[in-house]
N, C-alpha and C positions, 0 to 999 in steps of 0.2 A: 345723616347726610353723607353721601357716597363723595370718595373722592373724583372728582373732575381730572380727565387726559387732559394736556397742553391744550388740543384741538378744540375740546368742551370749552374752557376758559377762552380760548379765543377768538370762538363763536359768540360766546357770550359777552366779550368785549366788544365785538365788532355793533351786535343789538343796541348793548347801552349806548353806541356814537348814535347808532341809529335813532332809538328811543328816544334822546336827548335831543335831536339834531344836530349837537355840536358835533364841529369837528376838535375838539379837546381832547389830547388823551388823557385818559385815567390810567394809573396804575392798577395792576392788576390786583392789587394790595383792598385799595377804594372799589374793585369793582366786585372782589370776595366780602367786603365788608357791607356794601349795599347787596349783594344777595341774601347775605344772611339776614339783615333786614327784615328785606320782602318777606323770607321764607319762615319770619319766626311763627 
């Protein structure tokens, strides 16, 4: 897996609010952790 620019990660953050609906933030920490997840 390639590392992610800031920009990547916070595109990708910005989705999961989406994704979720909530407005919660997640750290970026939980949102590398659920991608990795997804991506196993």
């Amino acid at each position: 897996m390639e590392r992610m620019s800031v920009q990547e990660i916070n595109n990708m953050l910005l989705w999961f609010n989406k994704a979720t609906g909530k407005n919660t933030r997640i750290t970026q920490y939980e949102a590398l952790d659920r991608l990795k997840q997804v991506l196993k």
